[in-house]
C-alpha positions as protocol buffer text, in pm:
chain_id: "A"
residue {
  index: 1
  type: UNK
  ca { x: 8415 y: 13873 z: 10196 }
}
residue {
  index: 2
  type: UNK
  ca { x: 8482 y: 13494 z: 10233 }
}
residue {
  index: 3
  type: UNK
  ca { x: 8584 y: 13341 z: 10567 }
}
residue {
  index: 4
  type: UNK
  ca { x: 8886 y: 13187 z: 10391 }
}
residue {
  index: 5
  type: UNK
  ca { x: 9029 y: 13500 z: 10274 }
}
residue {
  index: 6
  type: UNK
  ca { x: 9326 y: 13555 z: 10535 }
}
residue {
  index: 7
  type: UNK
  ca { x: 9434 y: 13202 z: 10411 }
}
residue {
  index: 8
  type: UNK
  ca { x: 9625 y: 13193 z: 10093 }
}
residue {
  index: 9
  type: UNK
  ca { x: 9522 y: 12874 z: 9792 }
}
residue {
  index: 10
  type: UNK
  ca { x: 9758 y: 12604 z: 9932 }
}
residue {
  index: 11
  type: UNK
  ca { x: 9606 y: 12694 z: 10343 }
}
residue {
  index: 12
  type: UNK
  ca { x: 9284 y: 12628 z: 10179 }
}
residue {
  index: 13
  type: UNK
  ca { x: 9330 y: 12345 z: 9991 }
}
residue {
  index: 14
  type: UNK
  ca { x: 9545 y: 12126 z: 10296 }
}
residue {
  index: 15
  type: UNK
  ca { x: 9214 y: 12256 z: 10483 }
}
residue {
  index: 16
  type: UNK
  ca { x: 8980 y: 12084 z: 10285 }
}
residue {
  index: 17
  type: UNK
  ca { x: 9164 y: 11773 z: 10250 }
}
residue {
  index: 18
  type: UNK
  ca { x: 9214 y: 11780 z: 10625 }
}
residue {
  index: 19
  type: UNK
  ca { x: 8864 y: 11829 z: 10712 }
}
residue {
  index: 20
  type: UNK
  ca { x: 8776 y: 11546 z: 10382 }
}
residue {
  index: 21
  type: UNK
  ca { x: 8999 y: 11279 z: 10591 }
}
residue {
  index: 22
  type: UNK
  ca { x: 8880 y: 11399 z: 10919 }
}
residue {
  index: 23
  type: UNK
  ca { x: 8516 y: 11362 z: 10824 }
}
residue {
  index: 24
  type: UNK
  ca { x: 8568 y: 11021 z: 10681 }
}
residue {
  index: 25
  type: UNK
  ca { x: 8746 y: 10873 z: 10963 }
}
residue {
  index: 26
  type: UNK
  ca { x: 8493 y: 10978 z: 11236 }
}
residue {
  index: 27
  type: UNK
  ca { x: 8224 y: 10870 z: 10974 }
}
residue {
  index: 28
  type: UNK
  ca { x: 8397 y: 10520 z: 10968 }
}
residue {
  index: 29
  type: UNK
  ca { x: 8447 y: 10468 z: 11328 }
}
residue {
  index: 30
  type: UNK
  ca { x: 8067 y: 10629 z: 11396 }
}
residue {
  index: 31
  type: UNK
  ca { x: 7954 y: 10372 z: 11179 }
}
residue {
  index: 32
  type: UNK
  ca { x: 8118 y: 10069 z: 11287 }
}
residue {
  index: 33
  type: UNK
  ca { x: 8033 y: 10108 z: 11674 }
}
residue {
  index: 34
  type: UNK
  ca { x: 7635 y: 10173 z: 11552 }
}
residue {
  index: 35
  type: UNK
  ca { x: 7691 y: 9899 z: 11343 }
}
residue {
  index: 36
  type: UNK
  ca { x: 7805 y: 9631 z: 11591 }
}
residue {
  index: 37
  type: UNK
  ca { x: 7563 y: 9779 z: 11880 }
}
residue {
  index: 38
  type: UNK
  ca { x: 7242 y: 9774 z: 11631 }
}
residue {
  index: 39
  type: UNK
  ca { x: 7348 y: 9497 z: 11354 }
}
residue {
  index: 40
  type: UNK
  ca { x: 7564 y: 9287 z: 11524 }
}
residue {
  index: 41
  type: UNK
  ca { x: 7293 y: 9091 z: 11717 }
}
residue {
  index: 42
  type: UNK
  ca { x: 7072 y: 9064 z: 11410 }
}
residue {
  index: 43
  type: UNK
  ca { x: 7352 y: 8901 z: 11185 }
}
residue {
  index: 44
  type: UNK
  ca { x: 7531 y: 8728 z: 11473 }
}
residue {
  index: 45
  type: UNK
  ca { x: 7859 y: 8831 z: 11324 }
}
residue {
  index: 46
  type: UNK
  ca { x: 7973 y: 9157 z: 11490 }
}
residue {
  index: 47
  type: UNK
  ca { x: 8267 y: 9234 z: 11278 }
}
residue {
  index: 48
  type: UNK
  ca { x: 8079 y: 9159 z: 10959 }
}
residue {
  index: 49
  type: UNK
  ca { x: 7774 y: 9452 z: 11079 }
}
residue {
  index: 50
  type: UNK
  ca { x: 8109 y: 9673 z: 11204 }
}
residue {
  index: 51
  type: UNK
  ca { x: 8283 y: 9600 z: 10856 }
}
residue {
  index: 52
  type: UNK
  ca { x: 7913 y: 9706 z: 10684 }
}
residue {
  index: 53
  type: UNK
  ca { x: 7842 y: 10018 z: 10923 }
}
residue {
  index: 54
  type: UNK
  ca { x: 8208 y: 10152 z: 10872 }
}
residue {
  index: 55
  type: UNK
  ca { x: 8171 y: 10097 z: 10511 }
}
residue {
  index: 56
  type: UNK
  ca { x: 7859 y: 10248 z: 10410 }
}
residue {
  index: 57
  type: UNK
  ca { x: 7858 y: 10524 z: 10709 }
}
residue {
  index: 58
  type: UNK
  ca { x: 8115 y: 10716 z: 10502 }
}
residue {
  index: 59
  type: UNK
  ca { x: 7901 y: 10807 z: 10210 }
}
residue {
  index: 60
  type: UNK
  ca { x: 7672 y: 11079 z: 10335 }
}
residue {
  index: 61
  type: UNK
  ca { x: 7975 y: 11201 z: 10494 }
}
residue {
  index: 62
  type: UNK
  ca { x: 8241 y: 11279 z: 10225 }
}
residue {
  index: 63
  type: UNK
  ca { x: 7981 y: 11501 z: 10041 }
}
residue {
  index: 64
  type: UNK
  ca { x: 7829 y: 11695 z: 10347 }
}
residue {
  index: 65
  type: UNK
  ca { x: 8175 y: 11774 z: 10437 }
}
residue {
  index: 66
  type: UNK
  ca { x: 8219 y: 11926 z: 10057 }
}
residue {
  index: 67
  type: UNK
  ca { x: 7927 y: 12123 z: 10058 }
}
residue {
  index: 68
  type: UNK
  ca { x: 8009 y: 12272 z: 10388 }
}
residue {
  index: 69
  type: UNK
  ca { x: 8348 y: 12357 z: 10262 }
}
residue {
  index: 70
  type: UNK
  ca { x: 8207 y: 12493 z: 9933 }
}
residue {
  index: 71
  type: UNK
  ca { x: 7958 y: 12698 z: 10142 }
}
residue {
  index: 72
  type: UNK
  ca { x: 8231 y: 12869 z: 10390 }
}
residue {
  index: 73
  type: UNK
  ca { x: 8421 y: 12950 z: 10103 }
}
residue {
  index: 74
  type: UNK
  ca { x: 8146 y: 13146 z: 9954 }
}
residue {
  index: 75
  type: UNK
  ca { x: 7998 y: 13315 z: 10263 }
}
């Protein structure tokens, strides 16, 4: 029996999107604070190594949040 079961198809899918948007925002703001604190001194720019962090931060976390979705939907 899935976990999403008491939840009918539009529940789930404003859930996913939700969790999608939440993921990527805390990915972006994750990765610009690590990337002024550990580029910013190297480059000597601190919003360029914020810009880069927030930027690139994001894309492990958009398809980990997927998979975990896909996974509670199947357990």
């Amino acid at each position: 029996m899935s976990a999403l079961n008491a939840f009918d198809g539009q529940q789930v899918q404003a859930i996913v999107i939700l969790w999608i948007l939440l993921g990527g925002l805390v990915g972006v703001l994750a990765g610009a604070v690590s990337g002024m604190l550990i580029g910013g001194k190297k480059l000597g720019d601190y919003k360029l190594a914020a810009m880069m962090g927030g930027m690139y931060a994001v894309m492990p976390v958009i398809p980990g949040v997927v998979l975990g979705t896909i996974i509670l939907v199947l357990i």
